[in-house]
N, C-alpha and C positions, 0 to 999 in steps of 0.2 A: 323747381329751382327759383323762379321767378317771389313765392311767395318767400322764401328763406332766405331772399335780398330785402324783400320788406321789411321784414322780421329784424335784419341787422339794425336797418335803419331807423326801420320805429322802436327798436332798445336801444338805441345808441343815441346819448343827448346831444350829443358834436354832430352827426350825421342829421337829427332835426333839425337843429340848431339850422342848417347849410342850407336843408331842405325849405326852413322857413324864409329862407334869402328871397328864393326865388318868384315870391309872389308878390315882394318890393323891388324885385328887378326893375329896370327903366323899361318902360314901355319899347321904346326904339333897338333895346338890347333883346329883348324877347320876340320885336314883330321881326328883326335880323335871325334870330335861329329859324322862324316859323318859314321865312322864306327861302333859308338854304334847302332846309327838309325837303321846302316844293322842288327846286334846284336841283336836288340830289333822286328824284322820281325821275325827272327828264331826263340829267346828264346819264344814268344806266339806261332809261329804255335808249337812248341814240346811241347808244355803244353796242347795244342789240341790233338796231338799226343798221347803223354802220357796217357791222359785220354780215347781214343778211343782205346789206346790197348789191354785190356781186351776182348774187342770186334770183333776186326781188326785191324791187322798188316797195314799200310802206310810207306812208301820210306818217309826217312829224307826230300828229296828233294819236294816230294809232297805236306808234309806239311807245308814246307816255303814256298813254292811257291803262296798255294790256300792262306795261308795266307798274302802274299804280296798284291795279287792281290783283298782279301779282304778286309786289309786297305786302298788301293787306293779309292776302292769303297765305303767305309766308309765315305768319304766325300760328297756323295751325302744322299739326303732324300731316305725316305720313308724303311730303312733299305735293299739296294739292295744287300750290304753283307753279310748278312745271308740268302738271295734268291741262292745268288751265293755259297756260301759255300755248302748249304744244296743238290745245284744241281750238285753239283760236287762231292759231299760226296755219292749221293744215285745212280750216274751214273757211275762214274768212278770208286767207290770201293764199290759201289754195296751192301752199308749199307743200309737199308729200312725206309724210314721215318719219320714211330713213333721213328726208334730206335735215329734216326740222330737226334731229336729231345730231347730227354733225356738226349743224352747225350750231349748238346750241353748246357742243363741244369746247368747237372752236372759240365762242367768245368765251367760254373757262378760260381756257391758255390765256387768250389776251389779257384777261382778266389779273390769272398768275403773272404774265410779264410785266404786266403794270405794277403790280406788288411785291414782287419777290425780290427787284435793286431796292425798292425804299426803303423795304423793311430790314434787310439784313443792314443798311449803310445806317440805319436808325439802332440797329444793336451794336455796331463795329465803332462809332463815333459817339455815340448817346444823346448826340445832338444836332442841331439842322443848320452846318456851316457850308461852307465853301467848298468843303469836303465830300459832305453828302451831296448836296449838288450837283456835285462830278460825277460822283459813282453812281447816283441813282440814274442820272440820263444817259451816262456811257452804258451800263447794264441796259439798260429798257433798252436801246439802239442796238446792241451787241443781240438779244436775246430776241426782239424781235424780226430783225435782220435774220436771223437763222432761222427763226417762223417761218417768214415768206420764202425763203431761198428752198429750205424742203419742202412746203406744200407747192411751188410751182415747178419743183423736179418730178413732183408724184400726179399733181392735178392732171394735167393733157391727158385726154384721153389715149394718145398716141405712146408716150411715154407707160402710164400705166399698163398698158396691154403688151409692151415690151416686158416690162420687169414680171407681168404675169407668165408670160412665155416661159422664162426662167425658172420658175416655179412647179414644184412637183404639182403632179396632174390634178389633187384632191384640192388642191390651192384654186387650182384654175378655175375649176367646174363651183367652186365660191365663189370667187369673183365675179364669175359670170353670171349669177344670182341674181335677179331686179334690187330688190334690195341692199344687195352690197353692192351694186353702180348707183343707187340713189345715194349710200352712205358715202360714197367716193366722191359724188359730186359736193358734199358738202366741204369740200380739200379748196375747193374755190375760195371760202370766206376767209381764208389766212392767204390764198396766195396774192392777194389781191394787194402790193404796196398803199395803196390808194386808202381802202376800207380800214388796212390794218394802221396807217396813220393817222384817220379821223376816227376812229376806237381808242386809241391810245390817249389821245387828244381829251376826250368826253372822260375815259378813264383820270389823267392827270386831273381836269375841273373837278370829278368827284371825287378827287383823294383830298382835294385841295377843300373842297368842301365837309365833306366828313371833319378832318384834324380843327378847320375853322369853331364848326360848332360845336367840338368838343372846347374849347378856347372858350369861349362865348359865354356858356351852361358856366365854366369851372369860376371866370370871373362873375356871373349874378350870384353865382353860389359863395363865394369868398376861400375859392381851394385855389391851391397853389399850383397848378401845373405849365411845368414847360412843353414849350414848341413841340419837344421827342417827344412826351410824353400823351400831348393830343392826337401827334400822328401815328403811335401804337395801340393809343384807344381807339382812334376812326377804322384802323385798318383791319383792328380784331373786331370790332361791332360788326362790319360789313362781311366779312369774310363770314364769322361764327352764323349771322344772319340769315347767309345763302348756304352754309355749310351742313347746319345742323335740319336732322331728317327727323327730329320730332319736335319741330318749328322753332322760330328765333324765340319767340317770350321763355326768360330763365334760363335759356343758355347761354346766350347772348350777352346778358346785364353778368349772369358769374361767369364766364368765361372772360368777359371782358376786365371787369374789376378783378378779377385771381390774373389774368396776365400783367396790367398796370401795378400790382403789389409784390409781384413775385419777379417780376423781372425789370420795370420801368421805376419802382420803388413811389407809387403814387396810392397815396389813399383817398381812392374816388371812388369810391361806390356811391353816394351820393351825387354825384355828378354823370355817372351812369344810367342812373335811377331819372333824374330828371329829362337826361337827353329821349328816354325811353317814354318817357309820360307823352313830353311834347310832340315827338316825332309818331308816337299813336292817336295821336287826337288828328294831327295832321293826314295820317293814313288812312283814319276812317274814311274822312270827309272825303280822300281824294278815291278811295278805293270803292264807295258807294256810289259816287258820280260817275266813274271809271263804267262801274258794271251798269247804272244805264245806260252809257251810251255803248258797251261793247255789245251788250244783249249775250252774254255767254251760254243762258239759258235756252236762247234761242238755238245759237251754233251748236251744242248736246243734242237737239231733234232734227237738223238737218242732216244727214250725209255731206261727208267728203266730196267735192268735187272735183273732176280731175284737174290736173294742170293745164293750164294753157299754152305754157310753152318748155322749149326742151330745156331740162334741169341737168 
């Protein structure tokens, strides 16, 4: 997919032409996207963070890091960045799991809440007024308000083991599982108002980031896009990025360029294309640094060790 977005652009004179912009960009316009990119490494992993602390405390640095190094990996198939996350989440902070598991859940939802007002108040209005503003932070409030309110009707243990009582007998003798009380504990990272505020929070900086740098790329490039239409590009690049299970490179650039054309009415494949160059060069660097210092290679030959404390 990825080479057959090439292919448009290096047939396409208009789409060079935009592509040649960008190497007379201004220096100050280009070193601004290289340090959202970095921006947008942290603001996810602390969203990750955020949501796992209910659970377990991690080092700032920890969690941009494992996340650096899992968007790098994000570009290959078969989902190797969530193998790598999950093994450096159960080895090196000694999280179990089912629990790694839930909660890894959980920051999806959050992830959807953060996205799911902007993006519809971005198709319902087409644009980012006074209007959108309203809807998208009353939605985000509305939806994750109802987040926390069911996971802390379900979290307690006390509570839980009521509604299991209720429960035909084959339900029970499930729940009462290790496994399914590790995956229950993970009900913590939503119910937490606290966690699911400053996740929200990191989420809005990288929505806000993401829409920027699509802005940014579209003006060195000399394309026309508005406001809606940076923030239907950020929010398809990110999503298709984590979404897609035979890695972001080519899904990502046409999925993203086929949403902007078919529905935001923007021809930026070229501007797609660019944001993807930049924010690879960036990922390298950050995702080979990442894995020196996480040693992932090392955490594959150690074993699990148990938890320290009661999850």
């Amino acid at each position: 997919m990825l080479g057959v977005c090439v292919y448009f652009v290096a047939s396409n004179p208009q789409y060079r032409a935009q592509i040649a912009r960008l190497a007379s960009a201004p220096w100050w316009l280009l070193g601004a996207v290289v340090a959202i990119t970095l921006g947008l490494l942290a603001s996810t992993g602390m969203v990750f963070r955020s949501t796992l602390s209910p659970i377990r405390r991690i080092s700032v640095l920890d969690a941009c890091t494992i996340n650096a190094l899992c968007t790098l990996l994000g570009n290959l198939p078969f989902k190797l960045s969530l193998v790598v996350r999950i093994l450096i989440n159960t080895r090196r902070h000694h999280v179990p799991l089912p629990t790694v598991i839930s909660w890894i859940g959980g920051t999806a939802l959050v992830i959807i809440i953060s996205l799911a007002p902007a993006v519809a108040a971005t198709f319902i209005f087409k644009t980012v007024d006074a209007r959108w503003w309203l809807a998208t932070v009353l939605g985000t409030i509305v939806l994750a308000t109802i987040a926390v309110l069911m996971a802390q009707r379900l979290a307690p243990p006390d509570r839980w083991h009521a509604l299991m009582l209720r429960m035909p007998g084959f339900i029970q003798r499930l729940a009462a599982r290790p496994i399914v009380v590790k995956l229950h504990h993970g009900l913590a990272t939503l119910a937490s108002p606290s966690a699911m505020t400053h996740a929200l929070l990191w989420r809005t900086i990288d929505l806000a980031g993401q829409t920027v740098r699509f802005w940014l790329v579209a003006q060195a490039l000399g394309v026309e896009m508005t406001w809606a239409q940076c923030l239907i590009a950020g929010t398809t690049y990110f999503f298709l990025q984590g979404a897609s299970p035979a890695g972001a490179l080519g899904t990502r650039e046409g999925g993203t360029a086929l949403v902007l054309s078919q529905l935001a009415g923007a021809d930026a494949l070229a501007v797609v294309l660019a944001v993807t160059a930049i924010e690879s060069a960036v990922n390298v660097i950050a995702g080979v640094a990442s894995a020196a210092y996480l040693r992932p290679d090392r955490l594959a030959r150690a074993s699990a060790a148990p938890t320290t404390t009661s999850l």
